[in-house]
C-alpha positions as CSV (number, residue, x, y, z in Angstrom):
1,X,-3.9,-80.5,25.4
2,X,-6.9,-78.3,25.3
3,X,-8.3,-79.5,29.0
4,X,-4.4,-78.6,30.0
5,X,-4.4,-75.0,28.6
6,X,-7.5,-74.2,29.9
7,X,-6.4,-75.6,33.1
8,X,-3.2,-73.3,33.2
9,X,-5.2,-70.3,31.7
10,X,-7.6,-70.9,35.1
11,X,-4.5,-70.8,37.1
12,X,-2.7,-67.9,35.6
13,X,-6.2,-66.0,36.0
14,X,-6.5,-67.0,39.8
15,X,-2.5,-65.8,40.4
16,X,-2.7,-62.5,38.6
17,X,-6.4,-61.8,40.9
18,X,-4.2,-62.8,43.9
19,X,-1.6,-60.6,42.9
20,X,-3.8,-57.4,42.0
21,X,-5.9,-58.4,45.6
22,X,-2.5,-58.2,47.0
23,X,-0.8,-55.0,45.5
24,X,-4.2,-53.0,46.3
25,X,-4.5,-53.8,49.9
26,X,-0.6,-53.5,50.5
27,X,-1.0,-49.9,50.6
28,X,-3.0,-50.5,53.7
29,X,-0.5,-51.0,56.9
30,X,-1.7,-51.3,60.7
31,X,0.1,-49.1,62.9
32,X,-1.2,-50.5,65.9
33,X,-2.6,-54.4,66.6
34,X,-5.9,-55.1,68.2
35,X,-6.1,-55.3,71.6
36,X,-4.8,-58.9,72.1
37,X,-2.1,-58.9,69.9
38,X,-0.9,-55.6,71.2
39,X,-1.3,-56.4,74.9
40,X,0.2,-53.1,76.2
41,X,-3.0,-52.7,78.9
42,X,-4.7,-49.6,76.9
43,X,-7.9,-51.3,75.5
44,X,-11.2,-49.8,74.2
45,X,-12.6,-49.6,70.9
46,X,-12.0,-46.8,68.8
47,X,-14.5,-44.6,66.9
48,X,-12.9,-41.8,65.7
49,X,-9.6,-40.5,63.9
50,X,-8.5,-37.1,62.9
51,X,-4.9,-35.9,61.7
52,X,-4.1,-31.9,61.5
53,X,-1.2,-33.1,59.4
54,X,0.7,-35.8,58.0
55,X,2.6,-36.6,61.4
56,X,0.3,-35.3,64.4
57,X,-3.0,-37.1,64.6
58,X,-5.9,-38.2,67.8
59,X,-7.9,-41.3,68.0
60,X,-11.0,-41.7,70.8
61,X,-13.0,-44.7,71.9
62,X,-14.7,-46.0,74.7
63,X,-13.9,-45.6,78.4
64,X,-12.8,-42.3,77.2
65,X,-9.6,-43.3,75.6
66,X,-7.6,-41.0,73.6
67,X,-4.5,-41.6,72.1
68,X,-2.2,-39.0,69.9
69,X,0.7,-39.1,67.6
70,X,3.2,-37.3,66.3
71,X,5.1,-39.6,63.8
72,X,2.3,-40.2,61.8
73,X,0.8,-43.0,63.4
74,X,3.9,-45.3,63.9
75,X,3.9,-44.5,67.8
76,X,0.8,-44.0,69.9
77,X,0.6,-41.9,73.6
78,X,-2.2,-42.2,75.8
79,X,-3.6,-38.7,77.0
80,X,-5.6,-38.6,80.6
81,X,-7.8,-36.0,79.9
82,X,-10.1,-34.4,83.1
83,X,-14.4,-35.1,82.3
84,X,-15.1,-34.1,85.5
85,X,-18.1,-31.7,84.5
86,X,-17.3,-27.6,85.4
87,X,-17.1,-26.3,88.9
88,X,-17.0,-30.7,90.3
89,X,-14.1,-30.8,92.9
90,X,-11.5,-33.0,91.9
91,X,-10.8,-36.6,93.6
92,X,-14.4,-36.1,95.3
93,X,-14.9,-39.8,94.4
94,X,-17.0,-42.4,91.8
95,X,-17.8,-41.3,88.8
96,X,-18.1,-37.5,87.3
97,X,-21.3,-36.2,87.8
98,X,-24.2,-37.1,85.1
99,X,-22.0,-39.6,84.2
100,X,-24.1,-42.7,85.7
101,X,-21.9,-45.7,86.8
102,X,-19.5,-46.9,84.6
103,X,-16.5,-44.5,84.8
104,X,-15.9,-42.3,81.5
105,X,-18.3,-42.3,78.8
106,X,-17.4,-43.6,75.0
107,X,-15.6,-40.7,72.8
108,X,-17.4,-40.9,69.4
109,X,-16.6,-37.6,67.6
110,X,-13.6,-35.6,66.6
111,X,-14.4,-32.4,65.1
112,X,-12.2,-29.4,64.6
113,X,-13.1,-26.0,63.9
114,X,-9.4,-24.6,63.2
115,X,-5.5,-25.6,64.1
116,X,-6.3,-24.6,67.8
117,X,-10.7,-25.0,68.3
118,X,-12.2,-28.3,68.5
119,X,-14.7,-30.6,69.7
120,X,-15.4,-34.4,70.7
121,X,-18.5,-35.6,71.4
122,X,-19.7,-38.8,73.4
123,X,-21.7,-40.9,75.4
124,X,-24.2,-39.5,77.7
125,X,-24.1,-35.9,76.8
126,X,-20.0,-35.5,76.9
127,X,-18.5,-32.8,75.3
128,X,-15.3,-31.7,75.6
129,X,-13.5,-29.0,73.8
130,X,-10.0,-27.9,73.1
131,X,-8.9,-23.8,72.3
132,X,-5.2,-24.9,72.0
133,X,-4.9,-27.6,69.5
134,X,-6.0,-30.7,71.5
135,X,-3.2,-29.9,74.6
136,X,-6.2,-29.3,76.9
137,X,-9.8,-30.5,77.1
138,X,-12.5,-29.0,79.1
139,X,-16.2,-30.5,79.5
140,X,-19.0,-28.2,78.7
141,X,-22.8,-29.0,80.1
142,X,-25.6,-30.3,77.9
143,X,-28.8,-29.1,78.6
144,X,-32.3,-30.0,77.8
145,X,-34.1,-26.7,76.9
146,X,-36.9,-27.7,79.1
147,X,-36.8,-27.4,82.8
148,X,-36.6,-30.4,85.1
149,X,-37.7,-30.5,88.7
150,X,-37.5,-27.1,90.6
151,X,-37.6,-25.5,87.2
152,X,-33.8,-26.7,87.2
153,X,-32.0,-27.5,83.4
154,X,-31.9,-30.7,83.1
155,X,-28.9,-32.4,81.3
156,X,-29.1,-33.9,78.0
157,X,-27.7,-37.8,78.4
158,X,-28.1,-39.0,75.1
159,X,-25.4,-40.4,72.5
160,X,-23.9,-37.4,71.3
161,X,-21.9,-37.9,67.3
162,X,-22.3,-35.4,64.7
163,X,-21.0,-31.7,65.6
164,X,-20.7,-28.6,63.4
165,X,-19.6,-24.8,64.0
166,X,-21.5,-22.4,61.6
167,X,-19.5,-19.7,62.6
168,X,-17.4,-18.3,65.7
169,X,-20.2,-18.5,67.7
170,X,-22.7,-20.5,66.8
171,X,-23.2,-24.5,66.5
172,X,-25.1,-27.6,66.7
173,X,-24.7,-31.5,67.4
174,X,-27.0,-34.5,66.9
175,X,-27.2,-37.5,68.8
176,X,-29.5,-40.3,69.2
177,X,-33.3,-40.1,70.9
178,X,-33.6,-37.2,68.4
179,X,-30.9,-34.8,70.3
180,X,-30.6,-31.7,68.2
181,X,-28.6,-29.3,70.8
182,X,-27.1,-25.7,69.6
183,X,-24.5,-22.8,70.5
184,X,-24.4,-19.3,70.2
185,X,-21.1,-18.9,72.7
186,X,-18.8,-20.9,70.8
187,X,-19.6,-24.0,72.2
188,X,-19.7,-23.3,76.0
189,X,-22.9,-23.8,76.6
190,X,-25.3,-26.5,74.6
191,X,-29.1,-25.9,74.8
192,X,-31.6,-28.6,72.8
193,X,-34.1,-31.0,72.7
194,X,-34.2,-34.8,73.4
195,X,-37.1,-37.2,73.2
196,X,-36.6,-40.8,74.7
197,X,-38.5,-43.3,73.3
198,X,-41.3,-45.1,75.7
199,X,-42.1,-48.9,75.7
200,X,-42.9,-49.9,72.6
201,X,-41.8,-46.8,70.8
202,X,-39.2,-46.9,67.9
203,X,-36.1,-44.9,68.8
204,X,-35.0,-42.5,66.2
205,X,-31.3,-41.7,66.3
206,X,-29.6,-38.7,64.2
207,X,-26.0,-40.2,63.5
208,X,-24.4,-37.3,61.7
209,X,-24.4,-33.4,60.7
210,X,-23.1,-31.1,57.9
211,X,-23.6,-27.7,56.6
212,X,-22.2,-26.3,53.7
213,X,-22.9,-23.1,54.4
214,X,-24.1,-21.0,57.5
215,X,-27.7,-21.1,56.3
216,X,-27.5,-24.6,54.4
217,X,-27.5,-27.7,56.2
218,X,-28.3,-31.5,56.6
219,X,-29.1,-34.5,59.3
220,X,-28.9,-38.1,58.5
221,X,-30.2,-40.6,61.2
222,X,-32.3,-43.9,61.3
223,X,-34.6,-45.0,58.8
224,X,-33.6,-43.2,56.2
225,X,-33.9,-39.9,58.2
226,X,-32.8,-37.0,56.1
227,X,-33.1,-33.4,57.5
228,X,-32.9,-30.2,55.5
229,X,-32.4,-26.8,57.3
230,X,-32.3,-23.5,54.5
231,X,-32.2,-20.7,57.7
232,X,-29.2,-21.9,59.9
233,X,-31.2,-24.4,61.7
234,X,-34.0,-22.3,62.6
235,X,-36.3,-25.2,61.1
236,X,-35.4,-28.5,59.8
237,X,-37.4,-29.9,57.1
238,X,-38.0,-33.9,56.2
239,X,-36.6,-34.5,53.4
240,X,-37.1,-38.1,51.1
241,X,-33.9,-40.6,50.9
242,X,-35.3,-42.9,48.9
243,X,-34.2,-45.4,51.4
244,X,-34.9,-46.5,55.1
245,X,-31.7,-47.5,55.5
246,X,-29.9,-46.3,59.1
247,X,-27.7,-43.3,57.4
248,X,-24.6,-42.9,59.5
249,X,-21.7,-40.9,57.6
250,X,-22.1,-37.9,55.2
251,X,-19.0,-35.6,53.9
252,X,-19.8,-32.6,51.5
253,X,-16.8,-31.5,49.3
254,X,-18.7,-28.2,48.3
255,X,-22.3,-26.6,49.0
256,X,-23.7,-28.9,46.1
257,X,-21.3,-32.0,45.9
258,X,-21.8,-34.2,48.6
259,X,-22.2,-37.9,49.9
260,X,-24.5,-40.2,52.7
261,X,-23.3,-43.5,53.7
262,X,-25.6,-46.2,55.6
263,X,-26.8,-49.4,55.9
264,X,-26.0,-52.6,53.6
265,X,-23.5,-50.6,51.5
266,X,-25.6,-47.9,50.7
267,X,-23.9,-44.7,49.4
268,X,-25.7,-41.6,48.2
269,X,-24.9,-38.1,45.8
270,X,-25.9,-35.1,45.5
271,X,-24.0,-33.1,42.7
272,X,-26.9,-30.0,43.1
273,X,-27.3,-30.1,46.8
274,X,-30.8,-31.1,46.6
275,X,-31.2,-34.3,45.1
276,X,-29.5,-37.7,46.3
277,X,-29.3,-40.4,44.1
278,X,-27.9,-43.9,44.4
279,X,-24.3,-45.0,43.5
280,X,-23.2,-48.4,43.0
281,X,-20.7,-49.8,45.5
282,X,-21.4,-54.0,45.3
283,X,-21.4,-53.8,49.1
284,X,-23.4,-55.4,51.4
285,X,-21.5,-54.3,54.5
286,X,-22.8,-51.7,56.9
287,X,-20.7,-48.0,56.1
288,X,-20.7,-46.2,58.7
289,X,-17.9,-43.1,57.3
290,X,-17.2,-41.4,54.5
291,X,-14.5,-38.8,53.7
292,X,-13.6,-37.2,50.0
293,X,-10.1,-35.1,50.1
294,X,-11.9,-33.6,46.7
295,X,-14.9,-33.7,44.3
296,X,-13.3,-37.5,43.1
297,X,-11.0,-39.0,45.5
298,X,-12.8,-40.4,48.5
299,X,-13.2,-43.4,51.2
300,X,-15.8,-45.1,52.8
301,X,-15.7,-47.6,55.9
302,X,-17.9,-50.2,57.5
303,X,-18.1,-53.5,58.7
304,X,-15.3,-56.7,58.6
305,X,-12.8,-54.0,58.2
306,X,-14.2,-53.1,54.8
307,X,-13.2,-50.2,52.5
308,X,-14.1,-48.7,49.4
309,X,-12.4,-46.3,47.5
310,X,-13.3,-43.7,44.9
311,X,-11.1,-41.9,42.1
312,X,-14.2,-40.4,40.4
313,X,-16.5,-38.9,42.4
314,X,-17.9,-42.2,43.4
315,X,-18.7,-43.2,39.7
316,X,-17.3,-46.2,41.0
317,X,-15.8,-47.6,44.3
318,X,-13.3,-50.2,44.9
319,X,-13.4,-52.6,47.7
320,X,-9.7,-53.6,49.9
321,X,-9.4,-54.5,53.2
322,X,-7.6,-51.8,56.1
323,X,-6.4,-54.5,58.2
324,X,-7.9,-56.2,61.5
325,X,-10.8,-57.8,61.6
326,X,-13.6,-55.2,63.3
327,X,-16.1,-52.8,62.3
328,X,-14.5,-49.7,61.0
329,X,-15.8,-46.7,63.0
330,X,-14.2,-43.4,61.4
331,X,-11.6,-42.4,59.2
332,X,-9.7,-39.3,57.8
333,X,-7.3,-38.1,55.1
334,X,-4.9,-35.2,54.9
335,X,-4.5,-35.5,50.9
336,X,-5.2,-38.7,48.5
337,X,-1.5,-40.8,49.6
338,X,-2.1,-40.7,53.3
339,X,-5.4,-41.8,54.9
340,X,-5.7,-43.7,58.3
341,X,-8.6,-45.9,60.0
342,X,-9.3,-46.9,63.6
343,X,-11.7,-49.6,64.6
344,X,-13.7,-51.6,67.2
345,X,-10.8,-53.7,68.3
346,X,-8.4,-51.3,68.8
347,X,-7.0,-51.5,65.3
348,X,-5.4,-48.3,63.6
349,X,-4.7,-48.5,60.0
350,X,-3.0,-46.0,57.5
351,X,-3.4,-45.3,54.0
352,X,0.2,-44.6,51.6
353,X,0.3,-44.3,48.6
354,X,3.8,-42.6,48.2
């Protein structure tokens, strides 16, 4: 009798996990199947998501894909959008200029300054930018601050991700091979520095970008690379981690409350904006964004489709699952009850908690 009421008390234990497994991830719904599944002929992988609202919302991926909504995420239109770089003639032939072979680069990063200014960043050196809420998108030119043949700018080709505007005029963006590039016409023109790694070098990437004010700001890259800038990004200063963990994903809520995400689950505070320290997550999956709607309620995303989620400031995080199977490349929230996902496999995912 005893051996049977454990049995049963096992068994009631394992339904009521299933159950609570069940009711946490049903709040997670994919909008849009992988690329097999779906089999509509738009392919890429995704790496970005951003929604000015509850209903209108953009997702970019490789091959320069870019898709928009404006029912939330239920429907998704392509939108052709012209890289050809400024003053190319169009239908000249093969591929835009600086572009190498391949066609269009990979979109990595949405970034918007205001309802109508924004940014995406991408593969070798792409940038494009929008002044009337994402209708249009021109390219603007990367260029290396040091002079190429013939004294001749040379164009900056490196990964571009992270992007930031510290005020109408001026910016900056990171990217990997140590690209730091800056504007001070409002993101027209992009002037920097990039060093590629030779044989037998280690290449250092900066992933991401945030300032909290127009003086105060960080970089997180590979290695634990953690950048400090206290004069508008005059100077950047190495700063300590703790970890040499590839950082990949930070979000600040205010100028001292803030988060890094990285490698093998790692997730790092700040509540001084000075000092990171180490929160637990029980994660073992690569993170590679994070977003916080407020000082408590935040997401972070990563590998095998993997989220956690915070109600306290990341005090603790709670693992689900978005949907799909891929690595989780970005996400974004409008407020705590809607939240959406896009991934490597084509895979979009939303949040609701309504």
């Amino acid at each position: 009798m005893v051996r049977i009421n454990i049995t049963f008390f096992i068994a009631l234990i394992a339904i009521v996990g299933f159950f609570t497994l069940t009711i946490a991830d049903a709040k997670w719904t994919v909008l849009r199947e992988d690329d097999i599944l779906r089999g509509d002929g738009i392919e890429g992988m995704l790496q970005d998501v951003y929604f000015t609202d509850n209903q209108n919302g953009l997702v970019v991926g490789n091959g320069g894909l870019m898709l928009v909504t404006t029912d939330g995420g239920k429907t998704w239109t392509k939108k052709d959008v012209n890289m050809q770089p400024p003053g190319s003639r169009q239908g000249a032939g093969g591929p835009p200029g600086g572009f190498g072979r391949g066609g269009s680069p990979a979109l990595n990063t949405i970034y918007f300054v205001d309802e109508k200014i924004g940014f995406i960043t991408g593969e070798r050196g792409m940038i494009l930018k929008t002044e009337d809420g994402g209708e249009t998108w021109n390219r603007k030119i990367a260029r290396n601050e040091s002079s190429g043949q013939n004294n001749n700018p040379r164009p900056i080709r490196a990964r571009l991700l992270g992007i930031q505007m510290i005020s109408d005029t001026t910016g900056f963006i990171a990217g990997s091979e140590n690209t730091i590039l800056k504007t001070t016409d409002g993101g027209e023109t992009w002037i920097g520095s990039s060093e590629r790694a030779r044989v037998g070098e280690t290449r250092n990437n900066l992933e991401n970008i945030w300032f909290v004010s127009s003086t105060n700001g960080w970089i997180i890259g590979s290695f634990g690379t953690l950048l400090h800038t206290t004069n508008g990004g005059e100077s950047w200063e190495k700063r300590q981690a703790g970890f040499d963990n590839n950082l990949f994903g930070i979000h600040f809520f205010d100028e001292k409350t803030g988060w890094i995400c990285g490698q093998e689950g790692l997730i790092l505070h700040t509540n001084d904006g000075v000092t990171w320290k180490q929160q637990e997550t029980n994660s073992i999956d690569n993170l590679y964004d994070i977003f916080f709607i407020d000082n408590m309620i935040g997401w972070a995303v990563g590998d095998y489709s993997a989220v956690l989620h915070t109600t306290d400031g990341g005090k603790t995080w709670n693992a689900s699952k978005a949907g799909g199977s891929g690595t989780i490349k970005g996400i974004h929230a409008t407020d705590k009850n809607h939240c959406w996902t896009v991934d490597d496999w084509g895979v979009i995912s939303a949040f609701k908690d309504e």
